[in-house]
Backbone as CSV, one residue per row, in Angstrom:
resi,resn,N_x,N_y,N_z,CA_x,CA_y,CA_z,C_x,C_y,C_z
1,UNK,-39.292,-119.910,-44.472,-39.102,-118.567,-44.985,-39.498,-118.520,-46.456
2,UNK,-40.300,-117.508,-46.913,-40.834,-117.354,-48.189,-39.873,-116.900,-48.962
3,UNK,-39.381,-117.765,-50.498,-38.614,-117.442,-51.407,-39.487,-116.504,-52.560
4,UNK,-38.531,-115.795,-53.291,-39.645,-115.001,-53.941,-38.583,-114.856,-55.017
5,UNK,-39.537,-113.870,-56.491,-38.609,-113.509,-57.421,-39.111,-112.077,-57.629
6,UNK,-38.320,-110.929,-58.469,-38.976,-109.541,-58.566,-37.916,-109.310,-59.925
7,UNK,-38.562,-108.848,-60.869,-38.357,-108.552,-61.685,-38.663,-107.363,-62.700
8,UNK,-37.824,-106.727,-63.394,-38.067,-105.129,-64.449,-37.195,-105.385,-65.555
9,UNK,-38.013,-105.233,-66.801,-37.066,-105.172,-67.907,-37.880,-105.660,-69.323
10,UNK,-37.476,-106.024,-70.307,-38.533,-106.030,-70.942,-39.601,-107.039,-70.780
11,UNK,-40.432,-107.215,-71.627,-41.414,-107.818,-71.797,-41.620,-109.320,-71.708
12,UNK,-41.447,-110.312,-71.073,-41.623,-111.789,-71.147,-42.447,-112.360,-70.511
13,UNK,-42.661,-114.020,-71.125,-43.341,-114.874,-70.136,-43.253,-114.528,-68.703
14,UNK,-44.093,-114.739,-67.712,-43.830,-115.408,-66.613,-43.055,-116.600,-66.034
15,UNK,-43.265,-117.717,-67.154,-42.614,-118.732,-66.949,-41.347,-119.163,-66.972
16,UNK,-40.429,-117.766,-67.664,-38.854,-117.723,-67.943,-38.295,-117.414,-66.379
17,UNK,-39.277,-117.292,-65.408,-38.670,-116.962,-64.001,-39.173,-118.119,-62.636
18,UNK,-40.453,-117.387,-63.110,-41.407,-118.578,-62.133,-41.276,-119.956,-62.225
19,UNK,-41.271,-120.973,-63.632,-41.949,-122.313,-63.467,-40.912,-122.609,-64.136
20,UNK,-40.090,-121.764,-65.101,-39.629,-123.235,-66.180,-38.106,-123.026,-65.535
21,UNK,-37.121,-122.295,-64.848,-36.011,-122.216,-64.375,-35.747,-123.767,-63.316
22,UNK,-34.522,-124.378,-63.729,-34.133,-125.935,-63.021,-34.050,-125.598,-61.309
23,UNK,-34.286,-124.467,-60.800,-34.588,-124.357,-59.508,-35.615,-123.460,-59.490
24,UNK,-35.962,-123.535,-59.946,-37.603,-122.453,-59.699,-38.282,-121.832,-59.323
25,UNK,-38.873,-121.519,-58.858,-39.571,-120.901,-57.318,-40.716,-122.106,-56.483
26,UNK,-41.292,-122.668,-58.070,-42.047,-124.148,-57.791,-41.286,-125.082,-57.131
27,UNK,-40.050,-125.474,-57.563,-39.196,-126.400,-56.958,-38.187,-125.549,-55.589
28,UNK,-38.213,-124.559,-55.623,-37.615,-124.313,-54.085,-38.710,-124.525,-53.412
29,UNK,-40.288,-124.573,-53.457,-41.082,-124.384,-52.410,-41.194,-125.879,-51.782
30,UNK,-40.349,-126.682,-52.662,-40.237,-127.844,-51.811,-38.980,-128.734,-51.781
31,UNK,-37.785,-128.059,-51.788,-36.433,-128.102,-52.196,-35.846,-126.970,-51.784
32,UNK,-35.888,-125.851,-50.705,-35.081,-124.791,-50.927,-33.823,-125.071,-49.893
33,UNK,-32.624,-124.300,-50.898,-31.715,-124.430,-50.643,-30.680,-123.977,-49.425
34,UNK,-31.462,-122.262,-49.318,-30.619,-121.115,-48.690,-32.270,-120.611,-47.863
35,UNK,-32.820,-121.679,-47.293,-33.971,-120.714,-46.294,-33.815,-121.734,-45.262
36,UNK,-34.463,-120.888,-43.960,-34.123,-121.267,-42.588,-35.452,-123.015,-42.637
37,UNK,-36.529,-123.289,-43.694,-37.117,-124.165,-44.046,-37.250,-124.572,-45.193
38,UNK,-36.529,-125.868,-45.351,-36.458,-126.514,-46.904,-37.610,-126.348,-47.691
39,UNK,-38.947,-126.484,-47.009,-40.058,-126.616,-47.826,-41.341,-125.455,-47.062
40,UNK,-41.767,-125.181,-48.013,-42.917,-124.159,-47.837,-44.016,-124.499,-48.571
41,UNK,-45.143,-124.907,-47.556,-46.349,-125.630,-48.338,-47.570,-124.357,-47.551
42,UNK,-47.145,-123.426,-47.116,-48.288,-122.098,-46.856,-48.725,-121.809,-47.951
43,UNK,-49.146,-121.986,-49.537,-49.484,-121.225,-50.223,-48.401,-120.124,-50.919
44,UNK,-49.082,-119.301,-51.964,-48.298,-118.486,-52.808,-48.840,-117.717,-53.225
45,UNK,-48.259,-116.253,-53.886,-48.665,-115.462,-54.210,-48.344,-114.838,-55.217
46,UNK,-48.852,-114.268,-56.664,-48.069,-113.795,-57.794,-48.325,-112.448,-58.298
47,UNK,-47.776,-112.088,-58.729,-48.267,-110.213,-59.286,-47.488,-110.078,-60.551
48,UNK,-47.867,-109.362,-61.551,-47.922,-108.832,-62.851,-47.775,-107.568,-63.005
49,UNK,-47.348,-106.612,-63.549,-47.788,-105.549,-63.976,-48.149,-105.519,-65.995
50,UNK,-49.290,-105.445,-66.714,-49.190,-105.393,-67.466,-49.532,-104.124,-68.299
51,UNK,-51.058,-103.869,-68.773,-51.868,-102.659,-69.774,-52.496,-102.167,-68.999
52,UNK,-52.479,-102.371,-67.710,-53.732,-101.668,-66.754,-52.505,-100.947,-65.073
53,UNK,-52.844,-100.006,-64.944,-52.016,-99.216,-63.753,-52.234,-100.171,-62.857
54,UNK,-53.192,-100.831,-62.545,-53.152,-101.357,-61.265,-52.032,-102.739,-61.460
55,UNK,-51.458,-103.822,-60.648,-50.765,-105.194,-60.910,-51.847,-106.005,-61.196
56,UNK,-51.977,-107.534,-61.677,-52.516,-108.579,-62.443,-51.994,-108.754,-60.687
57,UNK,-53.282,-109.672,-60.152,-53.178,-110.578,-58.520,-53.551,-111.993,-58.583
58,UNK,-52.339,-113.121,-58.591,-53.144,-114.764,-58.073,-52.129,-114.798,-56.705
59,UNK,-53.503,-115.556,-56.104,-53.199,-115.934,-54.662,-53.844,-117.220,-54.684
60,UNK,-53.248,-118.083,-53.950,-53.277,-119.402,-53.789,-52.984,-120.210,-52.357
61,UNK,-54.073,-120.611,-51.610,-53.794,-121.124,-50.117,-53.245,-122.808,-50.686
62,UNK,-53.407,-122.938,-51.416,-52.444,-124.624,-51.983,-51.101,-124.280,-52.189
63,UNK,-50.092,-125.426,-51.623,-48.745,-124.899,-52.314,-48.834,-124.885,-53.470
64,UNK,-47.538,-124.351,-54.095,-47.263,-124.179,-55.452,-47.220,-125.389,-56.574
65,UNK,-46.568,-126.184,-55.838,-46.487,-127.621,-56.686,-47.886,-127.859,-56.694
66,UNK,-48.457,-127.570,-56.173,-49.858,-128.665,-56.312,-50.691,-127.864,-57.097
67,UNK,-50.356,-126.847,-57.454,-51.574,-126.042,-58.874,-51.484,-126.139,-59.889
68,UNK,-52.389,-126.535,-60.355,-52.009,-127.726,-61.761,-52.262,-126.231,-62.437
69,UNK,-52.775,-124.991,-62.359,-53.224,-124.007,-62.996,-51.560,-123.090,-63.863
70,UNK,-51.223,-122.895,-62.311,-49.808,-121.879,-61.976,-49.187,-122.351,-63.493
71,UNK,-48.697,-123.591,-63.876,-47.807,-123.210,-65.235,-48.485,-122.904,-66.635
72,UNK,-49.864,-123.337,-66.354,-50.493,-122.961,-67.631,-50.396,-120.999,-67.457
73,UNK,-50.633,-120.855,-66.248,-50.746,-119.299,-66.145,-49.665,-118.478,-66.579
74,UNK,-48.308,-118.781,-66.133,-47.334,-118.635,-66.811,-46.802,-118.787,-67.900
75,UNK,-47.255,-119.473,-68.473,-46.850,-119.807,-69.881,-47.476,-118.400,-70.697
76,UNK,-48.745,-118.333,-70.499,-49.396,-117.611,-71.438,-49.435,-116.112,-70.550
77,UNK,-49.280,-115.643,-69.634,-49.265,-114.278,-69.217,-47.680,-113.723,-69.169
78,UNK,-47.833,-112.706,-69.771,-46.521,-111.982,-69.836,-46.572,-110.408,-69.067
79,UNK,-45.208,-109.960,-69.122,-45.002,-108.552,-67.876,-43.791,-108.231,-68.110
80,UNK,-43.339,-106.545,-67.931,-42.291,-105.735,-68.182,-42.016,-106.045,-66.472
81,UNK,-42.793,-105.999,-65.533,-42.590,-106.151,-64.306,-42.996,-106.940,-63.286
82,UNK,-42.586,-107.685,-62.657,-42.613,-108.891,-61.195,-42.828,-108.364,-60.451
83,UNK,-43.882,-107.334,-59.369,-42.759,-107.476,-57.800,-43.235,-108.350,-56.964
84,UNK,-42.287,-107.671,-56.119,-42.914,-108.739,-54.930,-43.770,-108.416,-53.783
85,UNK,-43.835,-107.290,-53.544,-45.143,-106.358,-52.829,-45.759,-105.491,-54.156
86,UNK,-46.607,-105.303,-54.117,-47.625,-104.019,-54.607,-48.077,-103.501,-54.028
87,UNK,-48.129,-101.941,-54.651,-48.402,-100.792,-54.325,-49.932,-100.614,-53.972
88,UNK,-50.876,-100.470,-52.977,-52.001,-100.523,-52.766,-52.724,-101.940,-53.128
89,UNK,-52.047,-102.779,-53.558,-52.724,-104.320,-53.086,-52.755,-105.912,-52.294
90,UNK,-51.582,-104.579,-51.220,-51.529,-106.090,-50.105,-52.543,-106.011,-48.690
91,UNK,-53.286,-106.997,-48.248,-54.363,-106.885,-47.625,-53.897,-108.333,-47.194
92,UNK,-54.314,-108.036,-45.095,-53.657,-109.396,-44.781,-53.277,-108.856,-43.474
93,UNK,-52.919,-110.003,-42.323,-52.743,-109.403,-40.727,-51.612,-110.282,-40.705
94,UNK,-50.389,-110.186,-41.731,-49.029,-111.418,-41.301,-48.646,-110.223,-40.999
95,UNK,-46.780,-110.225,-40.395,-46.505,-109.550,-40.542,-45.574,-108.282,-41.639
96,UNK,-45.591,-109.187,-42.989,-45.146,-108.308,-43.905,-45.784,-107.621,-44.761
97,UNK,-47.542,-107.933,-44.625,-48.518,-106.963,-44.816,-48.433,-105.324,-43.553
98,UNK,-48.181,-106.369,-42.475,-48.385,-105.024,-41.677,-46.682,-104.224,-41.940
99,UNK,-45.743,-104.377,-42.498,-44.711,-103.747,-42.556,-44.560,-102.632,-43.977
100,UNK,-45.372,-103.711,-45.041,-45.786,-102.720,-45.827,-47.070,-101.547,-46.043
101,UNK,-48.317,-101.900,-44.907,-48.965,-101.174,-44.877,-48.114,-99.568,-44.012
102,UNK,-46.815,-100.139,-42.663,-46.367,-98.990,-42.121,-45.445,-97.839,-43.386
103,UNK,-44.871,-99.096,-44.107,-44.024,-98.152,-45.720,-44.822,-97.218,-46.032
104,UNK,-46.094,-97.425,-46.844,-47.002,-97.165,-47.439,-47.467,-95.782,-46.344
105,UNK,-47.682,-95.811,-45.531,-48.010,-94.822,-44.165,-46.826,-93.677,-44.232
106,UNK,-45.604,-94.580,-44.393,-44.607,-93.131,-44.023,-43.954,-92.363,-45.483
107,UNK,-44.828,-92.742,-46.942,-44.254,-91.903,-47.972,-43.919,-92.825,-49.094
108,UNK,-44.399,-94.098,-48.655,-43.474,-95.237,-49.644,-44.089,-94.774,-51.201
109,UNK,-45.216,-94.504,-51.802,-45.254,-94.245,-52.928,-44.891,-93.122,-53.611
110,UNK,-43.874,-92.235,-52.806,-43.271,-90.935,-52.972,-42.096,-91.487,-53.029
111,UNK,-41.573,-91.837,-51.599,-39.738,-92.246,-51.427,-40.030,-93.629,-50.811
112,UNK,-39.990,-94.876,-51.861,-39.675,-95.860,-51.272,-38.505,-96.315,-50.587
113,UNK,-37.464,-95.595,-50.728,-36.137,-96.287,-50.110,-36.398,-95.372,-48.556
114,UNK,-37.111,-94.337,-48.670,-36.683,-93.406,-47.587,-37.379,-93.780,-46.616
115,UNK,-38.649,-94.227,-47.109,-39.963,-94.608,-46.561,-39.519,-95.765,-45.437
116,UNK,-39.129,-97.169,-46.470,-38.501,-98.426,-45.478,-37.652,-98.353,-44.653
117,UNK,-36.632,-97.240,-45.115,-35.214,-96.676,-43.804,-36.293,-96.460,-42.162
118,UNK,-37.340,-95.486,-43.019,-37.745,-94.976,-41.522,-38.083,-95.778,-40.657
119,UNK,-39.715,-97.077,-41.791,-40.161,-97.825,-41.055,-39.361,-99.120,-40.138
120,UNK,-38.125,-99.366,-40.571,-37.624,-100.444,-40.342,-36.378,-99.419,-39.319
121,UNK,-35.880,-98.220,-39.279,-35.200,-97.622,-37.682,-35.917,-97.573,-36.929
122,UNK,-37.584,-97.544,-37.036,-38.301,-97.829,-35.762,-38.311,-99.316,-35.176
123,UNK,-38.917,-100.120,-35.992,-38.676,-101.366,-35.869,-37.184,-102.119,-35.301
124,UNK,-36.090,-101.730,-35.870,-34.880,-101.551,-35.060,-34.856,-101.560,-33.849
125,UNK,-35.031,-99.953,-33.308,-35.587,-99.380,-32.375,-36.512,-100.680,-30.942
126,UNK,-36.858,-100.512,-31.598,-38.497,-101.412,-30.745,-38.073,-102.783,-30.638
127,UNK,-36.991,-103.627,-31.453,-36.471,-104.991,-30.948,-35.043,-104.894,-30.403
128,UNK,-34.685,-103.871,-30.435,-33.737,-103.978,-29.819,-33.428,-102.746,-28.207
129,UNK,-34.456,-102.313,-27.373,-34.194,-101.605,-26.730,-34.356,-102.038,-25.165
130,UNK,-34.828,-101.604,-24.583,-35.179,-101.873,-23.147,-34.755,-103.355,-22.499
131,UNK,-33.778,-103.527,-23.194,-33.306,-105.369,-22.932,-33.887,-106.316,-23.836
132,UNK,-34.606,-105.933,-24.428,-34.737,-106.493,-26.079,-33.584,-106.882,-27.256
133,UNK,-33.572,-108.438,-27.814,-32.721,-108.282,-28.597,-33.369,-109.591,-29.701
134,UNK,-34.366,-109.115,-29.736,-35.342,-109.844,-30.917,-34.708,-109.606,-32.262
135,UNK,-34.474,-111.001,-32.811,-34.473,-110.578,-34.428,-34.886,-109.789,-35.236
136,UNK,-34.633,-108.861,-35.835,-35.403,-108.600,-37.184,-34.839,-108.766,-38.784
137,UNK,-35.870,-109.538,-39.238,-35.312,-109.785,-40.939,-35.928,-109.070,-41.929
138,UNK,-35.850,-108.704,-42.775,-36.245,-107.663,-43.770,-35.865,-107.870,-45.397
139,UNK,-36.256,-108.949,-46.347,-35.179,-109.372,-47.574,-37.008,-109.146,-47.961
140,UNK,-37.275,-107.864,-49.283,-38.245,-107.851,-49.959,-37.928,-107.113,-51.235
141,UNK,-39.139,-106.868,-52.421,-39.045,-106.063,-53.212,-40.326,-104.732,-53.451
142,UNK,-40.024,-103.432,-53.532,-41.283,-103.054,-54.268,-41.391,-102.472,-55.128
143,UNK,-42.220,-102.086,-56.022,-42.655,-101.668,-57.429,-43.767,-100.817,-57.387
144,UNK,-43.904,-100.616,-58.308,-44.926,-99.128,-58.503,-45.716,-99.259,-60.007
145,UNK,-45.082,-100.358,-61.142,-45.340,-100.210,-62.256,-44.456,-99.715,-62.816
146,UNK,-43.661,-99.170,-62.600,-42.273,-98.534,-63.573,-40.872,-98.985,-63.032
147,UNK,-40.550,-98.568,-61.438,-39.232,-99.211,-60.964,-39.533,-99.950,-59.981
148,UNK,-38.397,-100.840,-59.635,-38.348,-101.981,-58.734,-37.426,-101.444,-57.967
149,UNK,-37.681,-101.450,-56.041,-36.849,-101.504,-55.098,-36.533,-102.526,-54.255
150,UNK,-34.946,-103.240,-54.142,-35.175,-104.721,-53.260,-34.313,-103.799,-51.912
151,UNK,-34.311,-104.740,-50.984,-33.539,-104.152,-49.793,-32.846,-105.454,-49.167
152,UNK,-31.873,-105.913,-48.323,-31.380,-106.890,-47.954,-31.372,-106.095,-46.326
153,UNK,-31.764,-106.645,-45.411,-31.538,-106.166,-44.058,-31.673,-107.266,-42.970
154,UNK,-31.061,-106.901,-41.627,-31.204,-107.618,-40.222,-30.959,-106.951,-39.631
155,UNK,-31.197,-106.415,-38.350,-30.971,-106.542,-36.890,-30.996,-107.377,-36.115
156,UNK,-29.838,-107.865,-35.338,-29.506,-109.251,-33.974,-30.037,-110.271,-34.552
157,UNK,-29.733,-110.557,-35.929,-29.602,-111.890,-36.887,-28.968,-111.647,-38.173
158,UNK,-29.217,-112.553,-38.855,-28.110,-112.507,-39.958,-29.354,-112.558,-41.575
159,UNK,-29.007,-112.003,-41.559,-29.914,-111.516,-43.297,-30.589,-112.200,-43.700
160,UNK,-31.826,-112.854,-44.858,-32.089,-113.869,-45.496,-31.314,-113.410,-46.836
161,UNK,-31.085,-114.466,-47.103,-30.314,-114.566,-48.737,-30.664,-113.867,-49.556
162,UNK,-30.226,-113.035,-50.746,-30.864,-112.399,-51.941,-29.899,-112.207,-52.918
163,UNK,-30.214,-112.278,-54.215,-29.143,-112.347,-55.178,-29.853,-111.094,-56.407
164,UNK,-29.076,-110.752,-56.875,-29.474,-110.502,-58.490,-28.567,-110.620,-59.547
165,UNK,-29.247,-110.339,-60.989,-28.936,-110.491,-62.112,-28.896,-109.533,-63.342
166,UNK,-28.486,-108.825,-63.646,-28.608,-107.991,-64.711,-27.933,-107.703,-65.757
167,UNK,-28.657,-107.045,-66.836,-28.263,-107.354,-68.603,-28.875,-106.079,-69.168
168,UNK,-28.256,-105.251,-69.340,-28.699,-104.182,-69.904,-29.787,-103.295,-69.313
169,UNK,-31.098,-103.589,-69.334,-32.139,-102.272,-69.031,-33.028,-104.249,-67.628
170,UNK,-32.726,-104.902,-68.432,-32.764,-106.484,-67.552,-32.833,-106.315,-66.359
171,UNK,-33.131,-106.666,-65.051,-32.673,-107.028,-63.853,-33.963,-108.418,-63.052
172,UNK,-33.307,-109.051,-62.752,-34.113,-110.220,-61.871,-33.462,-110.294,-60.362
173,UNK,-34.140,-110.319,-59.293,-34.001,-110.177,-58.089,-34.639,-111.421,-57.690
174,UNK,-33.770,-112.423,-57.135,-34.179,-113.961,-56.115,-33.610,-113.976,-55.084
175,UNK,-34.379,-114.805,-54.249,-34.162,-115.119,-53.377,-32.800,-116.064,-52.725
176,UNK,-32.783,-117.084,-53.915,-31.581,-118.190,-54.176,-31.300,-118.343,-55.680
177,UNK,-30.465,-118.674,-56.540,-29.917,-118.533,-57.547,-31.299,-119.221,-58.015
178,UNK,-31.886,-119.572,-59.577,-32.871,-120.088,-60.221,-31.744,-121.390,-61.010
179,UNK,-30.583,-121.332,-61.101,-29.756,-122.293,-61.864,-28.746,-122.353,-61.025
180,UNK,-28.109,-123.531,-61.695,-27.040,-123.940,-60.959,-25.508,-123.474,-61.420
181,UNK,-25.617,-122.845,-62.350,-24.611,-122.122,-62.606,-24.552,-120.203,-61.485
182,UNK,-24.037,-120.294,-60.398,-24.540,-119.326,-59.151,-23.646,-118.137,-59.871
183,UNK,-22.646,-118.491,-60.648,-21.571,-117.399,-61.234,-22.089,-116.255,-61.762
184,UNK,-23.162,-116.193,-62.814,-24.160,-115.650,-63.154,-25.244,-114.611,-62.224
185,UNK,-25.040,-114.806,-60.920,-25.827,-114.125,-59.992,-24.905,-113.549,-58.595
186,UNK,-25.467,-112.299,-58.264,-24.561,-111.751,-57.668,-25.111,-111.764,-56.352
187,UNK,-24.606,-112.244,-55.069,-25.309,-111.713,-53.874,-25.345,-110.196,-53.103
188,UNK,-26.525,-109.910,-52.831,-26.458,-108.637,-52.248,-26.119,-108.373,-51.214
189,UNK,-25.274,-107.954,-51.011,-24.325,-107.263,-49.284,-25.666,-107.129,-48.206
190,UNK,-25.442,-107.725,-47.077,-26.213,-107.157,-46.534,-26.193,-105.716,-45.968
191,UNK,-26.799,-104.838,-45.631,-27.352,-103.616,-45.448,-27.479,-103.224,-46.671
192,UNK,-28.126,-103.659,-47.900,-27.884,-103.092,-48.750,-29.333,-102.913,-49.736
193,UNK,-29.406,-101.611,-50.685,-30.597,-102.373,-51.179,-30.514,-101.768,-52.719
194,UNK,-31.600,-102.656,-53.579,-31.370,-102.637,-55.609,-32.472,-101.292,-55.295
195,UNK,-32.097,-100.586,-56.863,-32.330,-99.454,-57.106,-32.865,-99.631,-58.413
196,UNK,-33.687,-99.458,-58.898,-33.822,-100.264,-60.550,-35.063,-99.571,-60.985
197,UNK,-34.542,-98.123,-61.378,-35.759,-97.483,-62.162,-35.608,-97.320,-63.270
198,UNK,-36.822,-96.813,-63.946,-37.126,-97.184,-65.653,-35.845,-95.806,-66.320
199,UNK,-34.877,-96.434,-66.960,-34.764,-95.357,-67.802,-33.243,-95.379,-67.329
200,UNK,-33.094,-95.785,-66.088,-31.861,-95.371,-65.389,-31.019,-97.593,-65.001
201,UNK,-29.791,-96.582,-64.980,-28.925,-98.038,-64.834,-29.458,-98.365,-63.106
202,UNK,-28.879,-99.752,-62.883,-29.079,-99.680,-61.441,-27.979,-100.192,-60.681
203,UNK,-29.177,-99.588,-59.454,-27.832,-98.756,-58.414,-27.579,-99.915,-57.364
204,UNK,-26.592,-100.259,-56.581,-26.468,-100.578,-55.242,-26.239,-99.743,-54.457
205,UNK,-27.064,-99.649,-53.461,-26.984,-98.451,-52.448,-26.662,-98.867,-50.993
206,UNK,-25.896,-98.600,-50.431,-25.901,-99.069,-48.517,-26.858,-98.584,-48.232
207,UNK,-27.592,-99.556,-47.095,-29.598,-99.535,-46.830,-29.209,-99.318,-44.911
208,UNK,-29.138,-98.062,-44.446,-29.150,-98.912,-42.835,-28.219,-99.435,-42.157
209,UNK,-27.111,-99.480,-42.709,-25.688,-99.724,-42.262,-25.378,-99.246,-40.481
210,UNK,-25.736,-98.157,-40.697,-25.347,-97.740,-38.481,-26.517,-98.448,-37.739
211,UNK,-27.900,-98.805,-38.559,-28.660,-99.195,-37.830,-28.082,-100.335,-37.116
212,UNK,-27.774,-101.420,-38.281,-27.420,-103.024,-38.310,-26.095,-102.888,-36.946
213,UNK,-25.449,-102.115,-37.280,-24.355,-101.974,-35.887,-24.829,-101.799,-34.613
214,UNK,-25.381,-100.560,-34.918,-26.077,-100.079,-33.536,-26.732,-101.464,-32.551
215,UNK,-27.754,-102.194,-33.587,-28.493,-103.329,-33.027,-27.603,-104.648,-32.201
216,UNK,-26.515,-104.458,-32.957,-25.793,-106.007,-32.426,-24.522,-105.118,-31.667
């Protein structure tokens, strides 16, 4: 299972999240703690938002540990914003390309929260009906360039992990704590999802709650 980080707030390295934290995202991809697979050697993927509307894109079919590039990149590129999907630049036949291309289809760059409710009660819907009782997992973030939305969800399984952190106008969204001090990081309820737009405090919102019942 892919660990990830998403982040809004001011201006910093990359590397205060990505590379230089004592659990990392580098060192969970071959150490993780709280995923259904300790190690993830599929490759990686990174996004920026900086001076230009569109996100900053590296993609990498090598794991993470093995890019001798990734910390020099971090070190020296900085961002007000992380996410973890972008808005018109995911391209790809897995299936969390095709979940965000359905977002993106039903309004997501208008109402992202409203958008994922819909796409993911169909999806609901469709694993759990006609004698169906297929998993579905759902732990992502998205962004636009100004606010960040995370969501924590399942149907007829049990959530993937997600935590956050926040400090004023601050917020960092992981997958598993980045330190070992976990006190510092809060886990997100499942059915639940971060709210974190520019200007405004953020919110925890219940994400889907009758769905998650309905299903199990």
């Amino acid at each position: 299972m892919c660990r990830w980080i998403a982040y809004r707030g001011e201006t910093i390295p990359l590397e205060q999240y990505v590379t230089a934290p004592a659990h990392s995202l580098v060192v969970q991809s071959q150490r993780s703690l709280e995923s259904t697979a300790a190690t993830n050697g599929d490759g990686f993927g990174m996004g920026w938002y900086g001076e230009h509307p569109e996100p900053g894109l590296y993609r990498e079919v090598r794991p993470a540990w093995s890019d001798e590039n990734l910390r020099y990149l971090c070190r020296h590129i900085q961002s007000h914003l992380i996410p973890d999907e972008f808005y018109g630049s995911r391209i790809g036949t897995t299936d969390s390309e095709a979940v965000f291309l359905a977002i993106l289809g039903a309004g997501g760059d208008k109402d992202p929260v409203g958008a994922t409710a819909r796409v993911l009660t169909s999806l609901t819907e469709m694993v759990s009906s006609k004698g169906y009782h297929e998993p579905l997992r759902f732990t992502a973030a998205l962004a636009n360039g100004r606010d960040l939305y995370a969501f924590r969800y399942a149907a007829n399984d049990e959530a993937n992990s997600l935590y956050y952190r926040a400090s004023g106008d601050n917020v960092v969204i992981v997958s598993e704590p980045l330190d070992a001090n976990h006190a510092h990081w809060k886990p997100v309820p499942r059915g639940h999802a971060i709210v974190a737009r520019e200007g405004e405090r953020l919110a925890l919102e219940p994400f889907l709650a009758k769905q998650q019942v309905a299903a199990e």
